[in-house]
VOBA-1610 file (N, C-alpha, C; in pm, whole numbers, padded with zeros to 5 digits, always signed):
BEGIN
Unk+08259+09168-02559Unk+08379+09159-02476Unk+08426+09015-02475Unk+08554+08993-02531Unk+08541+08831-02566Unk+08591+08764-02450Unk+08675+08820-02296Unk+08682+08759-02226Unk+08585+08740-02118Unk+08462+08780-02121Unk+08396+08759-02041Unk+08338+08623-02099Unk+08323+08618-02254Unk+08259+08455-02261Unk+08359+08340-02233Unk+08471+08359-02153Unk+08569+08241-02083Unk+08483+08200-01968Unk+08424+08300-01903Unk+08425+08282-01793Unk+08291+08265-01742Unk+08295+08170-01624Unk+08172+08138-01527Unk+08096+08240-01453Unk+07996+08232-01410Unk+07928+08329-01306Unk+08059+08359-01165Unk+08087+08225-01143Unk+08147+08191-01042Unk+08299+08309-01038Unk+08356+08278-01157Unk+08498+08366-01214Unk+08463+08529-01209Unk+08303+08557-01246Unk+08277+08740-01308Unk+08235+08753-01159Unk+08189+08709-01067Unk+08201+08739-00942Unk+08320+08747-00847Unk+08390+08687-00845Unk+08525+08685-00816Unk+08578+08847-00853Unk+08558+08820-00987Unk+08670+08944-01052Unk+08586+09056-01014Unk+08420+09036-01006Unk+08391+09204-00945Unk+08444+09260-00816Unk+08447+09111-00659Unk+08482+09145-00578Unk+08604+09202-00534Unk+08686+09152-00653Unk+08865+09164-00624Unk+08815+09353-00696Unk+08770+09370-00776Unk+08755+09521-00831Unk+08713+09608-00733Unk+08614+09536-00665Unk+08533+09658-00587Unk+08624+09663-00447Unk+08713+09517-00399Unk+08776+09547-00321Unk+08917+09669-00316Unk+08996+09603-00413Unk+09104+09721-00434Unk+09080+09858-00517Unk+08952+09892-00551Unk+08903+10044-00560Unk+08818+10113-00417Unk+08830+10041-00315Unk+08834+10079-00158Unk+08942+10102-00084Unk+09042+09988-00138Unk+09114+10006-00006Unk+09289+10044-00121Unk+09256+10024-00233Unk+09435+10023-00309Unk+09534+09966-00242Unk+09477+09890-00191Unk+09588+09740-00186Unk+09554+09621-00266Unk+09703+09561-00320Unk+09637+09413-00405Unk+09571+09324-00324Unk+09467+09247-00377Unk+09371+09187-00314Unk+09430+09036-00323Unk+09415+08985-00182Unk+09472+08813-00211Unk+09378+08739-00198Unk+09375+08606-00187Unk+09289+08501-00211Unk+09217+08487-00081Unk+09311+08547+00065Unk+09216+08489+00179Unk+09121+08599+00205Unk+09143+08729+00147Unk+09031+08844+00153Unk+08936+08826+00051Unk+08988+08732-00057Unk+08827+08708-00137Unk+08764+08608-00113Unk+08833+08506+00027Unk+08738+08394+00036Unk+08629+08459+00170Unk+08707+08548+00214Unk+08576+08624+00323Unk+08445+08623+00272Unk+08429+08694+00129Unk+08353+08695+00063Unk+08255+08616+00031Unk+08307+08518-00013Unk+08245+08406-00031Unk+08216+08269+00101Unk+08185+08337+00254Unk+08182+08267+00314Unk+08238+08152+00321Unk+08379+08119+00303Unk+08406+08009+00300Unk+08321+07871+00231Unk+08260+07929+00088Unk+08172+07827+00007Unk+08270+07784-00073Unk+08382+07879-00075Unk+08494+07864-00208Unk+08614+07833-00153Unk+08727+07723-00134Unk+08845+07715-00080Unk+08953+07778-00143Unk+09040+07856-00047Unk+09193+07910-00119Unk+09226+07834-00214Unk+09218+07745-00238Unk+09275+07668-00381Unk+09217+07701-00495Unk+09054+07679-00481Unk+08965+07701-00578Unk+09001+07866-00633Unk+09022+07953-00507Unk+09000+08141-00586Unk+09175+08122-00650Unk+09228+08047-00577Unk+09376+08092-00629Unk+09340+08039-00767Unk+09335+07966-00802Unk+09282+07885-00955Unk+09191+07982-01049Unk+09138+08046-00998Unk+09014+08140-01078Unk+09086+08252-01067Unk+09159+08316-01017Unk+09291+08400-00995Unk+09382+08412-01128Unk+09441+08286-01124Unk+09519+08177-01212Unk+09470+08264-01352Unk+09364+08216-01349Unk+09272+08201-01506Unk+09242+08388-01519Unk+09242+08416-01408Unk+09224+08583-01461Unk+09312+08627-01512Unk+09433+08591-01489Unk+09556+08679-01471Unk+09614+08626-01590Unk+09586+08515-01661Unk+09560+08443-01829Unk+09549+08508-01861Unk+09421+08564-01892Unk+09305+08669-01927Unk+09346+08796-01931Unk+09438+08813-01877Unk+09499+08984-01893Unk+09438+09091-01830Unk+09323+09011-01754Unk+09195+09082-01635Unk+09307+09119-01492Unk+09358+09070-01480Unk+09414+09095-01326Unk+09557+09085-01380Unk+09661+09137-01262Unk+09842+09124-01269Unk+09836+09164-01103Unk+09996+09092-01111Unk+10051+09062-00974Unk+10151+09197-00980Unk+10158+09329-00874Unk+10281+09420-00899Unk+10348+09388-00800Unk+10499+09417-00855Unk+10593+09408-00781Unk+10624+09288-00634Unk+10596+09160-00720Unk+10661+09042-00603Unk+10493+09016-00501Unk+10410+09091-00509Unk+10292+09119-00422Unk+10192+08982-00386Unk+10171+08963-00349Unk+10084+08804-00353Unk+09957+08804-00355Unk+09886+08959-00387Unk+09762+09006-00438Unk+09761+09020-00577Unk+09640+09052-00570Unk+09652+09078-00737Unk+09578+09220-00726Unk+09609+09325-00868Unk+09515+09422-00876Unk+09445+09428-01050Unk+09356+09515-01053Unk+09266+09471-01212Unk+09400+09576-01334Unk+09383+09523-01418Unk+09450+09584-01555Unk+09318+09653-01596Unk+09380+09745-01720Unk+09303+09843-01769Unk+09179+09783-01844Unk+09202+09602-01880Unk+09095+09555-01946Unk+09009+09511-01838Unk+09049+09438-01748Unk+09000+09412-01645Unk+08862+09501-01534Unk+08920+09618-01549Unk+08826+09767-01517Unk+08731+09757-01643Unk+08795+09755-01736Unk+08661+09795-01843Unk+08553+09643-01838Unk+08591+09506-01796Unk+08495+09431-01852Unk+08388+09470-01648Unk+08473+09442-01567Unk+08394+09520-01444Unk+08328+09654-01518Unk+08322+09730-01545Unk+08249+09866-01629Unk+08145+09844-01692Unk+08137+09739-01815Unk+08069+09719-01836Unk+08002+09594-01877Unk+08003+09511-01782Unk+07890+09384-01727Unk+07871+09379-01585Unk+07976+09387-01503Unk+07951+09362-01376Unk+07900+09496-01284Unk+07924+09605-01335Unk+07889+09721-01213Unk+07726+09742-01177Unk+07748+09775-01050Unk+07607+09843-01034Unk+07597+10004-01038Unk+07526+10055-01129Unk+07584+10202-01060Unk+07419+10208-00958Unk+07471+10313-00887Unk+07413+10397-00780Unk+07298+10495-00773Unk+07182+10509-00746Unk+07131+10622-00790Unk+07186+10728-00641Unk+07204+10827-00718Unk+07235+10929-00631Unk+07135+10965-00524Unk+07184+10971-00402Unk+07127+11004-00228Unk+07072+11117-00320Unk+06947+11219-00210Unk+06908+11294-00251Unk+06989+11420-00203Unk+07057+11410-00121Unk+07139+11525-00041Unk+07230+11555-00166Unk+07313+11433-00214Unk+07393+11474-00358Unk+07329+11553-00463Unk+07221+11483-00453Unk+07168+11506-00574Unk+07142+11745-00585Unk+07115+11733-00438Unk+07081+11869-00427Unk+07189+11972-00394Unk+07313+11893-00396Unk+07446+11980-00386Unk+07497+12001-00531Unk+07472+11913-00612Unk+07519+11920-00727Unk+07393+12074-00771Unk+07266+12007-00788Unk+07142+12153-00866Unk+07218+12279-00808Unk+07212+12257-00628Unk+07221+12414-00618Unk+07321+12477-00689Unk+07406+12510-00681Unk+07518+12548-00789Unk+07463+12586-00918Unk+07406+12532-00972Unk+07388+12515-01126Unk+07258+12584-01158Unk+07153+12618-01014Unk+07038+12651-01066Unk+07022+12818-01151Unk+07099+12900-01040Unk+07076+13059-01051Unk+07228+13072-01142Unk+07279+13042-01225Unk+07394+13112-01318Unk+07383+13242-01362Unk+07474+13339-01331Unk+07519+13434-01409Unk+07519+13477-01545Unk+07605+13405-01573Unk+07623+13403-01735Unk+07725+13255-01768Unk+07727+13226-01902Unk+07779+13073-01985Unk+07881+13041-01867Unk+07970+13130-01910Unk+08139+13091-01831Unk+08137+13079-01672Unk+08039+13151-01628Unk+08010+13129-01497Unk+08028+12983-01444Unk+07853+12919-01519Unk+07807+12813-01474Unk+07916+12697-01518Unk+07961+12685-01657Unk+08033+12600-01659Unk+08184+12591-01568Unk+08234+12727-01512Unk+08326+12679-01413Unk+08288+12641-01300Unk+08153+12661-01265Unk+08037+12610-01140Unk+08049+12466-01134Unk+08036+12401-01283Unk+08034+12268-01298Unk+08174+12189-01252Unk+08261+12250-01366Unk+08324+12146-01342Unk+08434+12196-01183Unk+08395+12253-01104Unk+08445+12306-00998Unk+08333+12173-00871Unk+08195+12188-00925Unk+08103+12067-00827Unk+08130+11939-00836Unk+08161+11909-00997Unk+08262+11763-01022Unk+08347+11760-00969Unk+08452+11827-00934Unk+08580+11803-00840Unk+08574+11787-00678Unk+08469+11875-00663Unk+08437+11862-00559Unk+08362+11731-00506Unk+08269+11700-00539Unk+08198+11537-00524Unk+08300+11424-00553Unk+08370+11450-00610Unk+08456+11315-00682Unk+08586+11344-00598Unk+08644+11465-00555Unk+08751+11460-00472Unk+08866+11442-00594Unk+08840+11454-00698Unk+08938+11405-00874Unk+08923+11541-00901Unk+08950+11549-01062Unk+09027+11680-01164Unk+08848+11666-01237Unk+08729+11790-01214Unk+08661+11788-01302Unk+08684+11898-01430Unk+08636+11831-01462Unk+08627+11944-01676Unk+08544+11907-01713Unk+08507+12045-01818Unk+08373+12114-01884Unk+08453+12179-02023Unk+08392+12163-02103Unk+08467+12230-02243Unk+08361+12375-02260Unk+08430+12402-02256Unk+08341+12564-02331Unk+08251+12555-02386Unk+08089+12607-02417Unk+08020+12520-02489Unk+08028+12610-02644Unk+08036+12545-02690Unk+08056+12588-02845Unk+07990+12687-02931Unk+08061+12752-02955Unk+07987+12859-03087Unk+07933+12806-03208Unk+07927+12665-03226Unk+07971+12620-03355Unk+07836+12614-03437Unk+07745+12637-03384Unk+07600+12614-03409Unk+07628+12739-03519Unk+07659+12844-03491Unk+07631+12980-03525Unk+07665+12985-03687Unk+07598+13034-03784Unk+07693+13030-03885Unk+07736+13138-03947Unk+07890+13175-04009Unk+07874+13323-04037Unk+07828+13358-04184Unk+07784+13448-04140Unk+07709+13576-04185Unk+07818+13674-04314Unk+07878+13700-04262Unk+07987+13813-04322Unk+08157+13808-04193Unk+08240+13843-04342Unk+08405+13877-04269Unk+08436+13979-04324Unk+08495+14086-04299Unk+08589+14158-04312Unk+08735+14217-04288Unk+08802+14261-04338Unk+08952+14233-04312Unk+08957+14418-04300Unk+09011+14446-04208Unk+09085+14640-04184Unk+09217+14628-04166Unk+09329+14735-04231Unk+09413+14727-04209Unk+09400+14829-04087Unk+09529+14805-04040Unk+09590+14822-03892Unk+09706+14925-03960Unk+09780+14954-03815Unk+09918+14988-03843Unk+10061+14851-03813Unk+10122+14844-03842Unk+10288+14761-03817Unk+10192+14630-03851Unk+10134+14612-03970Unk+10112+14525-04013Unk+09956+14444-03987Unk+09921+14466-03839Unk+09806+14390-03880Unk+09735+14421-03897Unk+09598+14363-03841Unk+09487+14331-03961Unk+09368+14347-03843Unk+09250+14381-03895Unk+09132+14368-03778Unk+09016+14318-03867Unk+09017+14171-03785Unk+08908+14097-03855Unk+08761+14132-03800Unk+08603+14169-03878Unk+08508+14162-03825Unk+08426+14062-03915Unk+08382+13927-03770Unk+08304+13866-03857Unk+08151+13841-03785Unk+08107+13852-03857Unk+07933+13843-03819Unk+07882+13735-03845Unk+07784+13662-03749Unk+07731+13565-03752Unk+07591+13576-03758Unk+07529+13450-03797Unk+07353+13473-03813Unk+07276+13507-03683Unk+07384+13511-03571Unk+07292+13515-03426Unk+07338+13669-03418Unk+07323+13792-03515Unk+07415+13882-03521Unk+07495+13879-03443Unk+07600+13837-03392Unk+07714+13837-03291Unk+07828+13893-03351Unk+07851+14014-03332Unk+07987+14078-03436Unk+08118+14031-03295Unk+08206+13960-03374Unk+08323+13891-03331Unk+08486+14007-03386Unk+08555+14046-03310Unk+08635+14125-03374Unk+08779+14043-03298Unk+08830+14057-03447Unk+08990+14005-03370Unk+09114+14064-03428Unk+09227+14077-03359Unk+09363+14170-03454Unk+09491+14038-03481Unk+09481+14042-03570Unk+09585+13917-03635Unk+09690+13936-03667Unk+09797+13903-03696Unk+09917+13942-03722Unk+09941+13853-03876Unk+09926+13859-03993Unk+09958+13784-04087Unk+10146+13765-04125Unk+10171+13694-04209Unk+10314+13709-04220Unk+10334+13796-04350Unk+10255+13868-04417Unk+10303+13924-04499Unk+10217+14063-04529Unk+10238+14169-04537Unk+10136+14299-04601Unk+10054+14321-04661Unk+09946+14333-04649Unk+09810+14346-04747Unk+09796+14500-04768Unk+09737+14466-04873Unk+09700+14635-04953Unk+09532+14634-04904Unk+09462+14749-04857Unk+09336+14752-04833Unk+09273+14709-04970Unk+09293+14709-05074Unk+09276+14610-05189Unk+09276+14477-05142Unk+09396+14424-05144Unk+09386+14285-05120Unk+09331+14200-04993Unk+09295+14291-04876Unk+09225+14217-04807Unk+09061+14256-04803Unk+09022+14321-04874Unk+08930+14370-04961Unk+08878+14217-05055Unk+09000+14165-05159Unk+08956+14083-05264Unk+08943+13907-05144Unk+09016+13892-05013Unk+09028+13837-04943Unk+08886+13780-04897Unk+08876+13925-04836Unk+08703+13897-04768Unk+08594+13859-04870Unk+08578+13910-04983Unk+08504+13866-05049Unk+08519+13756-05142Unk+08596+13697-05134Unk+08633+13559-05191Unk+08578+13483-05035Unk+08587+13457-04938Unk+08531+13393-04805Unk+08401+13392-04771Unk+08331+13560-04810Unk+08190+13552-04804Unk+08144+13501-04903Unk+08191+13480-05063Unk+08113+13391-05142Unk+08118+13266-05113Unk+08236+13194-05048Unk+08269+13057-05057Unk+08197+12971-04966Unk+08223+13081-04800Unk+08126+13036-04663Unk+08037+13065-04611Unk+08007+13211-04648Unk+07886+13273-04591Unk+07820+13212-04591Unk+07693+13172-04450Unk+07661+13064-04429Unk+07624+12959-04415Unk+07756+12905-04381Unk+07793+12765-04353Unk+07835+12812-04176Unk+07835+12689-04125Unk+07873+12737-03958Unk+07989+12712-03955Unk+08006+12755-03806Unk+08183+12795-03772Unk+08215+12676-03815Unk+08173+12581-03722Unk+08256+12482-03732Unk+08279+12382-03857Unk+08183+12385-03950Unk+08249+12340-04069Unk+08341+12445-04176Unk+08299+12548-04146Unk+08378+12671-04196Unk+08548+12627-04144Unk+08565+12590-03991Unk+08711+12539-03959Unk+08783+12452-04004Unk+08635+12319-04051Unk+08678+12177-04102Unk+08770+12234-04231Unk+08659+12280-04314Unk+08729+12312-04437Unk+08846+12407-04494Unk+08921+12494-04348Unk+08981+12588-04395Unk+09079+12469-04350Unk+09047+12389-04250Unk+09230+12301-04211Unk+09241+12172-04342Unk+09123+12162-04345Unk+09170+12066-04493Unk+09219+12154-04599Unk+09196+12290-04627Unk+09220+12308-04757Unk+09401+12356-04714Unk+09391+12357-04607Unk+09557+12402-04572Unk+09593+12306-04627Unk+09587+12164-04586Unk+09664+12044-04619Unk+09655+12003-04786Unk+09553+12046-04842Unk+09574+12048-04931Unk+09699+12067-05023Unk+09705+12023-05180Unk+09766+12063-05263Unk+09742+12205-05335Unk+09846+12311-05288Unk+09864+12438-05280Unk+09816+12474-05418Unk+09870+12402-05521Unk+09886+12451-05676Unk+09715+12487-05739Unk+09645+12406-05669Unk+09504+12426-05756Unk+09480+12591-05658Unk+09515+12635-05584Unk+09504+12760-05556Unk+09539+12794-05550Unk+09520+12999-05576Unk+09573+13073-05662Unk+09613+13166-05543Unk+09753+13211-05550Unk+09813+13308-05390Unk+09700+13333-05358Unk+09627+13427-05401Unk+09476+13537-05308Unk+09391+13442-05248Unk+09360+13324-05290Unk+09282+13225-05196Unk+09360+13204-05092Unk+09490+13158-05137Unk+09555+13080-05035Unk+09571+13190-04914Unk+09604+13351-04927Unk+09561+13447-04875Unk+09498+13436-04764Unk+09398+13478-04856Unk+09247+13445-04797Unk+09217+13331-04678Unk+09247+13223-04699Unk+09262+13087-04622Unk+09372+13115-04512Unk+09461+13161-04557Unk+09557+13162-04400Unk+09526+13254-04298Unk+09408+13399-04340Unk+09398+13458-04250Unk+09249+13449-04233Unk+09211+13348-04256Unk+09065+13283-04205Unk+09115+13205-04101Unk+09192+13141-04145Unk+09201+13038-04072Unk+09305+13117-03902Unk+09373+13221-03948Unk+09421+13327-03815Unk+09295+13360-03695Unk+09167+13416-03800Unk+09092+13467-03749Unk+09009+13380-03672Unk+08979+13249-03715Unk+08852+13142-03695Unk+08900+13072-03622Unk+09004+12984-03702Unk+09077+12861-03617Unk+09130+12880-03496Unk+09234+12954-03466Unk+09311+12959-03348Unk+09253+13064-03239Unk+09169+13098-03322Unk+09049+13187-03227Unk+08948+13101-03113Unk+08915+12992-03137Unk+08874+12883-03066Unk+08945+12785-03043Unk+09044+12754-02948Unk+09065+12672-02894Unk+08987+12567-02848Unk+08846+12567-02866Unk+08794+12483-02765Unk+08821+12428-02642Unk+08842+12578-02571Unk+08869+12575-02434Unk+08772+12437-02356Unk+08830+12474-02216Unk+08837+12356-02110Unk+08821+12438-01979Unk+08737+12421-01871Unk+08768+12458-01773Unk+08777+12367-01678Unk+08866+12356-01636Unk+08953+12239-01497Unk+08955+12255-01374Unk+08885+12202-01292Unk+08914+12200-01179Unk+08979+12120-01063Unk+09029+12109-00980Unk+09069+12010-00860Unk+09157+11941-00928Unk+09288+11972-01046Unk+09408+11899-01044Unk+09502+11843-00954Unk+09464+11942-00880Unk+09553+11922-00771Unk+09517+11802-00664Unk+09402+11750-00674Unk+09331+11652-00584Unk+09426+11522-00634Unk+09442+11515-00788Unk+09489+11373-00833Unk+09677+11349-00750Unk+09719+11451-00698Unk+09848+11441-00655Unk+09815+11367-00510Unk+09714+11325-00449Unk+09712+11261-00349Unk+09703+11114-00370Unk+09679+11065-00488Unk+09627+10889-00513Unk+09799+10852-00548Unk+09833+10763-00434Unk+09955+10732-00441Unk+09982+10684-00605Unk+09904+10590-00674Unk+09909+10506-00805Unk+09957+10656-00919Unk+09938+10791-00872Unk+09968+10916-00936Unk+10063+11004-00894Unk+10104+10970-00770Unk+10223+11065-00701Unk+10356+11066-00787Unk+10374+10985-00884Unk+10532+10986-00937Unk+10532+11104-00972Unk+10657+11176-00981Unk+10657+11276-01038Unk+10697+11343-01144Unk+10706+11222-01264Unk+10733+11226-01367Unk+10605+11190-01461Unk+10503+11146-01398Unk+10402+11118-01420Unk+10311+11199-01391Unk+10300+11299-01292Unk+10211+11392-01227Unk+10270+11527-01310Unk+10415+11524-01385Unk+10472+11649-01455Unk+10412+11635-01616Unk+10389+11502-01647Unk+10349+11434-01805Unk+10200+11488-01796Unk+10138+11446-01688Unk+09965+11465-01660Unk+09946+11660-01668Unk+10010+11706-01605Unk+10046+11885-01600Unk+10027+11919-01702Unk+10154+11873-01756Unk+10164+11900-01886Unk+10069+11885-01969Unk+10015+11817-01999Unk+09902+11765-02170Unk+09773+11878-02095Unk+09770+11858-01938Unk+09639+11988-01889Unk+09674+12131-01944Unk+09806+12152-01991Unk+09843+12326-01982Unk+09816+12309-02119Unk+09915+12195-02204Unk+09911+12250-02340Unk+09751+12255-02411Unk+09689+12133-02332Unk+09544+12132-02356Unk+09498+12069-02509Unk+09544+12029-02604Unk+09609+12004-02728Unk+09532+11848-02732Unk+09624+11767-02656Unk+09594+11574-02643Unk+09425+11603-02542Unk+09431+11703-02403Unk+09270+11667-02361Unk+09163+11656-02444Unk+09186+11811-02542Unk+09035+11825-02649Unk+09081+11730-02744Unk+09144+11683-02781Unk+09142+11571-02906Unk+09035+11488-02819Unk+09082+11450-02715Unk+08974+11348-02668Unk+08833+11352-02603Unk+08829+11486-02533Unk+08696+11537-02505Unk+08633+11562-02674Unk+08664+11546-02741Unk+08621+11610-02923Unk+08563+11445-02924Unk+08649+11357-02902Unk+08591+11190-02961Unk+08468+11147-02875Unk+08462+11276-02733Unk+08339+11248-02662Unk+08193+11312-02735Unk+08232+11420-02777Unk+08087+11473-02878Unk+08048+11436-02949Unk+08049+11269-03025Unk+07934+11238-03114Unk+07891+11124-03022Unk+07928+11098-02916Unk+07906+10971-02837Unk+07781+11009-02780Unk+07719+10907-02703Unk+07538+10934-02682Unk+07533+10892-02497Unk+07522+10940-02387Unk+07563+10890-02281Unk+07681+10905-02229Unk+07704+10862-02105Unk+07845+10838-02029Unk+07921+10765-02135Unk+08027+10837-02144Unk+08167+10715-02198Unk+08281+10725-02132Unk+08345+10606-02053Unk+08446+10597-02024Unk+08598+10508-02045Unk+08691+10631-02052Unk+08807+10597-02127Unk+08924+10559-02003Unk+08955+10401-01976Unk+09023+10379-01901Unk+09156+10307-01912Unk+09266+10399-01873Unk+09438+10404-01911Unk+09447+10368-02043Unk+09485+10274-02068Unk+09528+10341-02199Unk+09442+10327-02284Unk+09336+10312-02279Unk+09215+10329-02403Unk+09208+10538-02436Unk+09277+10573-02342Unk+09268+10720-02402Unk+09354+10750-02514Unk+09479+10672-02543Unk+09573+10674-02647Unk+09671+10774-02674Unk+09624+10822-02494Unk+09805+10977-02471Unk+09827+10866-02344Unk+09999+10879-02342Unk+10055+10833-02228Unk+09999+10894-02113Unk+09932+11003-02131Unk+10002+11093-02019Unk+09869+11041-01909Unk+09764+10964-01982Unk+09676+10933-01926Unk+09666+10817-01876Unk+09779+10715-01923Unk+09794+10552-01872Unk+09797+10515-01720Unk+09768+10623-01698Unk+09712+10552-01479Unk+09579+10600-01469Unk+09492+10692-01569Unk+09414+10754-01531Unk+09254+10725-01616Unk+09136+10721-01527Unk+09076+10692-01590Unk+08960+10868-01654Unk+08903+10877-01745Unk+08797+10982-01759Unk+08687+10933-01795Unk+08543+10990-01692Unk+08467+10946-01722Unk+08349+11099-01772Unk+08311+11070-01963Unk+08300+11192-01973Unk+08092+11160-02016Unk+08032+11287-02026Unk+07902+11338-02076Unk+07887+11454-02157Unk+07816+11411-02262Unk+07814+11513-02357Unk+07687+11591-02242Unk+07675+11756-02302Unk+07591+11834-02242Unk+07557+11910-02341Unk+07404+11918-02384Unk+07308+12010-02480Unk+07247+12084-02440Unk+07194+12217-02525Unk+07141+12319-02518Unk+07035+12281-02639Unk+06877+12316-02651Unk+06802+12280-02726Unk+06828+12155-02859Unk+06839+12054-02735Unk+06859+11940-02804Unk+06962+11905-02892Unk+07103+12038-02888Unk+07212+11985-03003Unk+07315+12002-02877Unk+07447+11906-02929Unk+07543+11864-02847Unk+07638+11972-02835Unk+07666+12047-02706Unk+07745+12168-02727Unk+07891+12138-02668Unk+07896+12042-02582Unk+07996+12018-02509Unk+08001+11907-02387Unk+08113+11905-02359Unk+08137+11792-02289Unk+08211+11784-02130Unk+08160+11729-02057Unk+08222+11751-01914Unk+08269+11628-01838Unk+08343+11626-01759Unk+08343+11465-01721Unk+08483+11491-01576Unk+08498+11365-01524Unk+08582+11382-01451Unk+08727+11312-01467Unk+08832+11353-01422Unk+08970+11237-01440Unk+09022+11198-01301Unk+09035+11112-01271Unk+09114+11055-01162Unk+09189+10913-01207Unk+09237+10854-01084Unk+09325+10706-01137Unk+09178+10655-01175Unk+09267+10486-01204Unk+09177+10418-01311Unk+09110+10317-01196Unk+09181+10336-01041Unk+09113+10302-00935Unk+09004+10416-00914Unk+08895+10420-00945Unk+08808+10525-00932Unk+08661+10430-00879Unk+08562+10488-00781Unk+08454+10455-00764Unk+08339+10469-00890Unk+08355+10359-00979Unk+08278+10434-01118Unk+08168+10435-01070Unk+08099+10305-01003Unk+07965+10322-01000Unk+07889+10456-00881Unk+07999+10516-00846Unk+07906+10653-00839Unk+07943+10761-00899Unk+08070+10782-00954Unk+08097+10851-01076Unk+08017+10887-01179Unk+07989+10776-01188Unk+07911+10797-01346Unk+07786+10845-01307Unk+07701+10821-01236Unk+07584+10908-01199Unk+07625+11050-01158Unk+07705+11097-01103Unk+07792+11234-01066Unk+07807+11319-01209Unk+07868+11227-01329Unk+07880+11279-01404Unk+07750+11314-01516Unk+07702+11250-01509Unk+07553+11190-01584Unk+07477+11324-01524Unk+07433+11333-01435Unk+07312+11426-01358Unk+07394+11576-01393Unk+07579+11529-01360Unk+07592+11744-01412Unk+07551+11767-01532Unk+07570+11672-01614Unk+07587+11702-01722Unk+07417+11746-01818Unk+07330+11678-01734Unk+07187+11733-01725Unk+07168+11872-01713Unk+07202+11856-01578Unk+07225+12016-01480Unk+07250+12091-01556Unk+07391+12087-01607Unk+07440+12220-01696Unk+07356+12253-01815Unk+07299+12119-01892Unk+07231+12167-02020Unk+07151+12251-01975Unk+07024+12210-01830Unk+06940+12249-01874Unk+06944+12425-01775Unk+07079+12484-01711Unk+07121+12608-01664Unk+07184+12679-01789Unk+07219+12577-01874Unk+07264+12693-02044Unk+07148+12695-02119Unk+07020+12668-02111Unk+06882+12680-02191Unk+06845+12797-02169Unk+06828+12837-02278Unk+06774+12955-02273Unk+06662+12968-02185Unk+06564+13034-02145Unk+06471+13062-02049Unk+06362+13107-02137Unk+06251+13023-02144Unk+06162+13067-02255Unk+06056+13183-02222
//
C-alpha cells in the first residue's frame, strides 16, 4: 500500500480515529473531535496539518463546504488493511448465527437461512450464491423432440442426477438431427464437468464460426440453451431493503441503479464469481467493485465449501461506512456455518 509508507505512526493513528469515528456517528470528523482523542498531547494545528497531508494522500476529502473531513474509498481500504482490529465475536452472536444453520432442511433452505442471518446481524443486504453444481460432471445428453418446435433436453450427470429441460431452439430439428447433435456432445464432453463444459461452449460461441460445421454449431447452441442459461448462478438476497435507511444511500437514483444490477443480477455474479478463487474474507470497497452501481457501497464477501472444494460465496453489502471490524467476523464464521450445514453427514 504505497501510502501508508508516507506516513508516521502518529498520521495512521489519526486516520484510524477519524475512520472509526465517522463509521459511528456519519458525520465529517473535525480536528477538535480528534484532538479529544489524543488528550490534548496533539494541538489543533498539529491534526489540522496531518489532516492537510491526508487529504494529499487521497485518504480523506472535505464534502460539501464541511470543515470535517470523511475517508475516500482508498482511505477505508488502507484503515482495512493495516490499521483495523477485527473483533472476535461475543458468544451470544456467535450462537445466533449456528442456531439457524444447525438443523437445515434441504440446500436452498439453509442458504436462504444464511444470507437472511447476515442481514439480520449486519442490519445491511446479505447474499449467498447458490452452491454450485459444477463439481458434477456429465455423464450423457439427449435431445427429444417436442411439439411447436421444442426440444426436451435429458442430461445425466456422474452423481446420476437426471436434469430435464424444454428449450425453444430457433430453428427445427429432425429426430435425426438432434439425434447426430447429442452424440457429437457426448463424444466431445462426456465427462468433463458442468462447469468447464460452460467455459467451453461460450468460448466456442465466440469463436470463428467457419472451422465449424452447421451440426456442431447446432449442437453448441442448444448445449449451450440447455447448460448455460440453465444456471444462472443464482443469488439469494436478503435485507435490501435495510440499505434504504443509510442516508450516504437514500438518493434515489442511486438506490434505483443499486435495485437494479440486484434484479438483473448479471454485474453481482460477475463479482461474487471474482470472489471464488480468492482464499478468506475479501473486501471490495466503492469503487474497487468496478459497477457504478456499487460506488457508495462496500461488500464484504467469503467463499463457502463443501468437502474441501469451493462451492460458493456469501457476504454482505452495505455503505462503504460499514463497521468492518465486526463484519468481517459475521461474515467469516457464516460462511463456516454454511459449509459445514451443506456437508454431507457421514
Amino acid at each position: 500500500m504505497g501510502n501508508s509508507q508516507n506516513l508516521n505512526d502518529r498520521s495512521l493513528q489519526l486516520l484510524k480515529n477519524l475512520v472509526e469515528r465517522y463509521i459511528q456517528s456519519g458525520q465529517p470528523v473535525g480536528s477538535k473531535a480528534l484532538a479529544q482523542d489524543f488528550d490534548a498531547k496533539l494541538s489543533p494545528a498539529t491534526i489540522r496539518n496531518v489532516m492537510a497531508d491526508l487529504e494529499e494522500l487521497g485518504l480523506i476529502y472535505s464534502p460539501h463546504h464541511s470543515a470535517g473531513r470523511i475517508p475516500t474509498a482508498t482511505g477505508y481500504r488502507l484503515f482495512v488493511d493495516s490499521l483495523l482490529t477485527v473483533k472476535p465475536l461475543a458468544a451470544q452472536e456467535l450462537s445466533y448465527l449456528s442456531q439457524g444453520l444447525e438443523n437445515p432442511n434441504d440446500n436452498t433452505d439453509v442458504v436462504a437461512i444464511a444470507s437472511k442471518v447476515l442481514s439480520d446481524v449486519t442490519q445491511m443486504a446479505g447474499i449467498v450464491t447458490i452452491p454450485r453444481r459444477e463439481m458434477a460432471c456429465l455423464s450423457h445428453i439427449e435431445f427429444l423432440p417436442l411439439s411447436h418446435n421444442r426440444v426436451l433436453v435429458i442430461f445425466v450427470t456422474d452423481e446420476q442426477e437426471v436434469h430435464n429441460k424444454i428449450i425453444q431452439p430457433s430453428k427445427t430439428f429432425s429426430p435425426a438431427e438432434l439425434q447426430q447433435a447429442a452424440n457429437y456432445l457426448n463424444s466431445v464432453y462426456a465427462g468433463r464437468s458442468l462447469s468447464s463444459v460452460r467455459d467451453v461452449l461460450l468460448t466456442q460461441m465466440q469463436q470463428d464460426h467457419q472451422k465449424l460445421n452447421q451440426g456442431m454449431l447446432d449442437a453448441i447452441n442448444m448445449a449451450k440453451l440447455a447448460l448455460v442459461d440453465e444456471q444462472k448462478e443464482d443469488y439469494v438476497l436478503s435485507g435490501e431493503t435495510n440499505l434504504m435507511s443509510f442516508s450516504e444511500l437514500s438518493d434515489m437514483d442511486r438506490l434505483k441503479q443499486l435495485f437494479e444490477a440486484f434484479n438483473q443480477k448479471h454485474s453481482v455474479i460477475q463479482l461474487l464469481d471474482q470472489c471464488l478463487t480468492a482464499d478468506g474474507v475479501q473486501i471490495f470497497i466503492g469503487e474497487e467493485s468496478g459497477y457504478q452501481a456499487f460506488e457508495q457501497c462496500s461488500l464484504v464477501t467469503s467463499t463457502y465449501s463443501v468437502n474441501d472444494e469451493v462451492v460458493g460465496v456469501l457476504g454482505v453489502i452495505g455503505p462503504t461506512r460499514m463497521a468492518y471490524q465486526k463484519i468481517i467476523p459475521f461474515v467469516d464464521v457464516t460462511a463456516k456455518l454454511l459449509g459445514a450445514a451443506l456437508n454431507p453427514k457421514s
